[in-house]
C-alpha positions as CSV (number, residue, x, y, z in Angstrom):
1,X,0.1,-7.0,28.9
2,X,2.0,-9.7,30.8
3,X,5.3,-10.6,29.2
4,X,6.7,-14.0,29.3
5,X,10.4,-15.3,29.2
6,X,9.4,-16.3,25.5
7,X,8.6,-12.4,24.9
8,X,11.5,-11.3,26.7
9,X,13.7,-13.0,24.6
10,X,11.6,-11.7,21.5
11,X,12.6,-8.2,22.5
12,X,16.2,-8.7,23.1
13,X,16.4,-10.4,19.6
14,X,14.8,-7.7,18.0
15,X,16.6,-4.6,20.1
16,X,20.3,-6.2,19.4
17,X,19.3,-6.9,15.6
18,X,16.1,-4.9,13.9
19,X,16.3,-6.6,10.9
20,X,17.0,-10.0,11.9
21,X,14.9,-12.6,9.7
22,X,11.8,-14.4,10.8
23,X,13.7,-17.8,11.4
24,X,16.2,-16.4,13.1
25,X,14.1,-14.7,15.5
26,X,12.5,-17.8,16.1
27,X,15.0,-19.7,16.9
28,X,16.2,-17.3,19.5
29,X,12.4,-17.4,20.8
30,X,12.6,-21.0,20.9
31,X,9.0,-21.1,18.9
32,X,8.6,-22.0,15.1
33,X,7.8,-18.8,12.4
34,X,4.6,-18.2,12.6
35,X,3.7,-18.3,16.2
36,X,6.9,-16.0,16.8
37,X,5.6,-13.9,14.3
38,X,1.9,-13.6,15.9
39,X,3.7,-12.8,19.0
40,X,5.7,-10.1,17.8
41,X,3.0,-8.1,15.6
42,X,0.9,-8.8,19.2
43,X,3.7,-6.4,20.9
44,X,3.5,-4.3,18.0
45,X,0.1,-3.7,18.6
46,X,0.5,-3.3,22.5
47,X,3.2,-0.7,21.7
48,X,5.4,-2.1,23.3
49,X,7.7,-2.4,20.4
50,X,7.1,1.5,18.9
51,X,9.2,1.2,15.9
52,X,12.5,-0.1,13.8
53,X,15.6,2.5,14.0
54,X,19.5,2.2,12.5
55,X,21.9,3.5,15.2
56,X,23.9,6.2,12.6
57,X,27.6,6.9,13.6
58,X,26.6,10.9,13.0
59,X,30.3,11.7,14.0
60,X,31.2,9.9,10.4
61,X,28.8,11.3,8.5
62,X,29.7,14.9,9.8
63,X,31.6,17.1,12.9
64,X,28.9,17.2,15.6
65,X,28.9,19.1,19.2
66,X,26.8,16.8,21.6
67,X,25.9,19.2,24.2
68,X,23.7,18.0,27.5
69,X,21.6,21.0,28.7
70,X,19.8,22.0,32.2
71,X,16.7,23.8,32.1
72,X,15.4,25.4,34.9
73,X,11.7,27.4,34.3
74,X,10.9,30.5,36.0
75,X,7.2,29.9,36.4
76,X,5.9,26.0,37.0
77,X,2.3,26.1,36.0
78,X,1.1,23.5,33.5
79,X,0.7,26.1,31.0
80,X,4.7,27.0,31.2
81,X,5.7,23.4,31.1
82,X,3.7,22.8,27.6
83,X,4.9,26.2,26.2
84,X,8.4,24.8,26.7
85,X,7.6,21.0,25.8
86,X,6.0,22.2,22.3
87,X,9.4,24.6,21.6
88,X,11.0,21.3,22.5
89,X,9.3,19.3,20.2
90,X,9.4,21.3,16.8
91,X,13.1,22.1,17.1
92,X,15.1,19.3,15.6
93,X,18.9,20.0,17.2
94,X,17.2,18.5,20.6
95,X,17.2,15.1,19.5
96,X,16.0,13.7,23.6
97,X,14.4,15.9,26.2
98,X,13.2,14.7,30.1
99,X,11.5,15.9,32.6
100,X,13.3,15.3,36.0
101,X,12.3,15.7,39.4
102,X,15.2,17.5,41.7
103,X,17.3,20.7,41.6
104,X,16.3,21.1,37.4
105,X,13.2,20.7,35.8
106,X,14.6,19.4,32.6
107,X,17.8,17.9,30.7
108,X,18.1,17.9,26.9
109,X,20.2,16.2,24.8
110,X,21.3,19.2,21.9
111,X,23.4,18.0,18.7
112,X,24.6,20.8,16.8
113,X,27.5,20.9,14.0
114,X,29.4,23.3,16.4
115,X,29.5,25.4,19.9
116,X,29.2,28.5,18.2
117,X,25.5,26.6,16.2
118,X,24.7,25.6,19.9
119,X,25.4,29.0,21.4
120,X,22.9,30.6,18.3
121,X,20.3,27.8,19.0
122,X,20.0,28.3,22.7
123,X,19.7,32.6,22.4
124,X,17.1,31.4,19.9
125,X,15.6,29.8,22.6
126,X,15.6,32.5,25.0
127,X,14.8,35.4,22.5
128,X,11.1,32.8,22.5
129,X,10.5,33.7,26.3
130,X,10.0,30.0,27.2
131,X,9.9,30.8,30.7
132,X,13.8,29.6,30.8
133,X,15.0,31.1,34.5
134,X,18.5,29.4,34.2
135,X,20.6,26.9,32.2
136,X,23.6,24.9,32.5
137,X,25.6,23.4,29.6
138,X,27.8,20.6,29.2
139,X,29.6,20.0,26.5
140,X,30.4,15.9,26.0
141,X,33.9,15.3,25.3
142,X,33.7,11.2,25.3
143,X,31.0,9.0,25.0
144,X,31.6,6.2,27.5
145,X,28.7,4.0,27.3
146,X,25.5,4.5,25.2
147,X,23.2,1.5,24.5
148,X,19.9,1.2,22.9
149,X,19.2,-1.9,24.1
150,X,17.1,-2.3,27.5
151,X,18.1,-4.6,30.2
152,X,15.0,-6.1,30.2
153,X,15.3,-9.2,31.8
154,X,17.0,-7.1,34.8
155,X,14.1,-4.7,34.9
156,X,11.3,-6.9,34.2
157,X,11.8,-11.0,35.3
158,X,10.5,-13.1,33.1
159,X,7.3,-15.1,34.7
160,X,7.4,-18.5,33.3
């Protein structure tokens, strides 16, 4: 699907404010309602818009350890990768996970209420034999910058 600057400015609205009315949204479109509207469920349905979060503060809702993790396999046949991508998946404390090309084959994101609940998770990891040859661990001790919202019109210009 080819975006235009009239959908690029549909997905800013919506990154920066998930909840913003219809009007609204319009007006920063520059269309009325209901053509805005048709445009947006029409990148709903292209997935390019997947869903509608809130952006939680976790560390005032509870004390959190936000860990970064390197992964490094042993083995790197297809069937190691998915055994590892499905532990991934069905263990909630990962909250992101990528595959990277370079010195490591992946970098997780781990959130756990403490070290010592990060230390158990990861020898629960490798008491699975996942394949894990060697990790790295990095605890973050300040966020500096973390947006949700794209820089879209940087990384896709708008074609009028």
């Amino acid at each position: 699907m080819k975006l235009d600057a009239i959908d690029l400015r549909i997905l800013e609205a919506i990154q920066e404010n998930g909840r913003i009315t219809k009007l609204a949204l319009a007006e920063k479109a520059g269309l009325s309602p209901t053509p805005c509207w048709l445009r947006l469920r029409k990148l709903e349905k292209a997935g390019i818009i997947t869903g509608y979060h809130a952006r939680v503060a976790v560390r005032r809702v509870a004390p959190v350890a936000s860990v970064m993790m390197e992964v490094t396999l042993a083995n790197h046949r297809q069937a190691d990768f998915e055994r590892f991508e499905r532990a991934v998946a069905a263990t909630p404390e990962i909250v992101a996970c990528w595959s990277v090309g370079g010195g490591v084959d992946y970098i997780l994101r781990i959130m756990a209420p403490d070290i010592d609940a990060y230390q158990r998770l990861v020898d629960g990891l490798l008491d699975r034999e996942l394949g894990i040859d060697r990790y790295f661990t990095y605890i973050v001790t300040k966020t500096v910058k973390e947006e949700t919202v794209l820089p879209l019109a940087t990384l896709l210009p708008a074609r009028d």
